[in-house]
N, C-alpha and C positions, 0 to 999 in steps of 0.2 A: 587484507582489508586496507583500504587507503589509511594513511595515518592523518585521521583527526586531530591530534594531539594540540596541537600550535593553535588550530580555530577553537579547540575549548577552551583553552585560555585567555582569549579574546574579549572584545567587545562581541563581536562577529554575534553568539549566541542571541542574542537581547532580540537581533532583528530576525531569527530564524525559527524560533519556541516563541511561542506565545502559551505556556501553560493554565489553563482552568481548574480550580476544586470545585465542580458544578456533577454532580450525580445525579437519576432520577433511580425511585423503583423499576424493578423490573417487568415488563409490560406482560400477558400471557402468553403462555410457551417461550418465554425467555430465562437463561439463568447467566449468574455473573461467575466465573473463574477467574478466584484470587491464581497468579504464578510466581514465584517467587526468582527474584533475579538476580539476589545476594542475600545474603545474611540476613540484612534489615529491610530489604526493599520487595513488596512483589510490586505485579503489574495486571489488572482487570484487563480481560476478555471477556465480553458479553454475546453470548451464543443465542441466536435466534431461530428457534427449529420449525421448519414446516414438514419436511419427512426424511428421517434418518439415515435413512438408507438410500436418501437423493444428492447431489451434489450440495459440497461443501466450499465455500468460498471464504478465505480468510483476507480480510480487509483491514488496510491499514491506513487511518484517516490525515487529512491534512492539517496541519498547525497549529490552527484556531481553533478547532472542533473538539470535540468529546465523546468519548462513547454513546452515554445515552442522546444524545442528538439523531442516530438512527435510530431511535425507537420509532419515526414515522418512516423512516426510509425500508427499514426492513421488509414491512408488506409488500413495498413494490417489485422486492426478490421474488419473496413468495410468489407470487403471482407468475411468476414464472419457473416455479418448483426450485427454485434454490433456496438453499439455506447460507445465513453467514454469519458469520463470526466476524467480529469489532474488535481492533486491540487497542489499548488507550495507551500512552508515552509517561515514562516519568513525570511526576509530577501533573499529570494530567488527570483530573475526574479523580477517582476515588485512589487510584494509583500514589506510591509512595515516592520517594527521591526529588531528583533536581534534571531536567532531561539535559542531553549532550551527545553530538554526532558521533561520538565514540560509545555510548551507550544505546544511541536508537541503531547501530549496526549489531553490536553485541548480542543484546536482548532479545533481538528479533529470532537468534536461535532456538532460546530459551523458551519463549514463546511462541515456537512454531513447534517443537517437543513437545510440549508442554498440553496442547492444543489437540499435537495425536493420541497423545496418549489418554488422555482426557476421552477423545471418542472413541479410541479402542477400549479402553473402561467399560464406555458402556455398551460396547457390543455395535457398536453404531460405523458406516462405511467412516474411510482418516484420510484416503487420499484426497488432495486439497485444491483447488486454484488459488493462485496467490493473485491478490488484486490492490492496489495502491491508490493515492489520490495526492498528487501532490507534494506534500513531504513525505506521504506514506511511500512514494515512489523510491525512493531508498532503501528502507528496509526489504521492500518487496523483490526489486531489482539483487537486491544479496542473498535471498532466502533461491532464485531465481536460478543465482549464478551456482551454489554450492549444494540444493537437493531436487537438482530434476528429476531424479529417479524415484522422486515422491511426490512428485507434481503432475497434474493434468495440464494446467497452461498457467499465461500471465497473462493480465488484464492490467494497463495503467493509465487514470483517465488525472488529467492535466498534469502529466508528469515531467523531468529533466530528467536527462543522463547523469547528469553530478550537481550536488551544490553550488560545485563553483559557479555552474551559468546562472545562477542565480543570484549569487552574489555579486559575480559584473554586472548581469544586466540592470539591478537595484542598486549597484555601487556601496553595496554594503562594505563597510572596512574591514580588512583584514591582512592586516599587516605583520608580516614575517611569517606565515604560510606560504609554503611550495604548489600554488594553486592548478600549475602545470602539471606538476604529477599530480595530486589528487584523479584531474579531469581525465586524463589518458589514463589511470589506472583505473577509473570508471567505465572509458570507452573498450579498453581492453576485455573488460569482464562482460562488459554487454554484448563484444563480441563472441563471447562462447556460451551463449546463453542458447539452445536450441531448443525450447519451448515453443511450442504454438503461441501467441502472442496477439492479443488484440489492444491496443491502441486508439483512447477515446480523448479529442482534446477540443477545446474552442474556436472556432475562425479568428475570432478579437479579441482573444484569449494577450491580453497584456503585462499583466504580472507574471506568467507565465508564456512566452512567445511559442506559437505554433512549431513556430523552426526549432523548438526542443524537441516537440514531438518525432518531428521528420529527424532528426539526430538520432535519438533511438531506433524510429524504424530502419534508419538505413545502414546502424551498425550493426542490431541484432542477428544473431546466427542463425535461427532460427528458417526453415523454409519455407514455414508457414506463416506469415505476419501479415495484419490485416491494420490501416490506420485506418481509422471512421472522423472525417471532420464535421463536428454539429456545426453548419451556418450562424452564423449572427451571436452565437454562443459565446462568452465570457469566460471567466476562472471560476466562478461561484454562481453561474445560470444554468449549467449544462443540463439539469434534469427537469428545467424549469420551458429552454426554449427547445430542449429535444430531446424529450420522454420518452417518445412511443420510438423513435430512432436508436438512440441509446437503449435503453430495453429488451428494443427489435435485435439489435447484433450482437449486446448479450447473452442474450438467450440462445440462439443457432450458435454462437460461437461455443457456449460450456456442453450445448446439446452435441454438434460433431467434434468437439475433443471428447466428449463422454464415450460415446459408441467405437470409435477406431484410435482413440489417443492420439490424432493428429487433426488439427483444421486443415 
């Protein structure tokens, strides 16, 4: 794992969490899984099932948001026969603790175990797509790099290779971090990543620049990688100005990694 260490300690945090305690009930056919990630802390997963025995996609949200904020986005998996799973971050939604880049890599373990074992419980398919948005691109990108032998693919819509471009390109501070190694020990990892791989991001995507997307694409291992750019699309429009686009390569992307495990 890249060492975090130096950016926890930071300012650096303030501009990269934006944690909420904002919960809703759970809507129908939804349930919440407490996991626990230490001692004192778990972390919410909200599992949204439309057929158990259909693909399973675990989704890890962007910075600002919260679990239940998919409670509308959900149907629109549905509709295309997936199910997903939402994990929320320290500190986030009903979740306990204080989040930190050394804890949203960690945990992501915990809570990808956590998640299988949960539907092997119930007798229900465990193998997963790992899917990211943003900051979720992190976590996803690590769960990615260390169990593809329990993965169908990756899915990352507005994502980076590493923090750090993010923090250049926001000029976020963060001083006396090795931000050089962080970022090549990111590109390294994305280099042995050889999942099928689809890649969904903005044209005018600003806070997030396109050219992170085409960064991932062009490091991954993978043989199979597909980048989708939605036109005229932003960081926080994509499903707004390309639904049926986004949805559309969705869809065919989980359906031909379902059938042969390779796009």
């Amino acid at each position: 794992m890249p060492d975090y260490a130096l950016l926890d300690n930071t300012d650096t945090l303030m501009f990269i969490f934006y944690p909420r305690k904002y919960s809703t009930p759970c809507p129908k056919d939804a349930f919440d899984l407490a996991i626990p990630v230490d001692s004192r802390v778990s972390i919410i997963c909200r599992f949204y099932v439309r057929n158990p025995q259909g693909p399973w996609i675990l989704f890890f949200h962007g910075n600002g948001e919260v679990v239940s904020e998919y409670d509308t986005i959900a149907p629109l998996y549905h509709q295309r026969g997936l199910n997903l799973i939402v994990a929320d971050y320290r500190g986030y939604g009903s979740s306990g603790g204080a989040p930190t880049l050394t804890h949203l890599v960690q945990d992501s373990h915990l809570l990808f175990q956590g998640v299988r074992e949960e539907l092997t419980r119930r007798g229900w398919r465990n193998d997963l797509w790992i899917m990211g948005r943003s900051l979720g691109s992190i976590p996803s990108l690590e769960l990615a790099y260390h169990h593809q032998d329990h993965l169908r693919g990756l899915i990352l819509e507005s994502g980076f290779p590493s923090v750090v471009s993010i923090i250049e390109h926001l000029e976020i501070p963060a001083e006396g971090a090795d931000l050089k190694a962080i970022h090549q020990e990111c590109l390294r990892r994305i280099e042995k990543i050889s999942l099928p791989s689809l890649i969904i991001h903005g044209e005018v995507d600003t806070l997030v620049p396109l050219s992170e997307a085409r960064t991932i694409h062009e490091h991954l291992g993978s043989k199979s990688k597909e980048l989708l750019i939605i036109p005229a699309a932003s960081h926080n429009d994509l499903l707004y100005v390309g639904l049926q686009e986004y949805f559309d390569a969705l869809g065919r992307f989980v359906e031909r990694t379902d059938v042969s495990g390779t796009a």
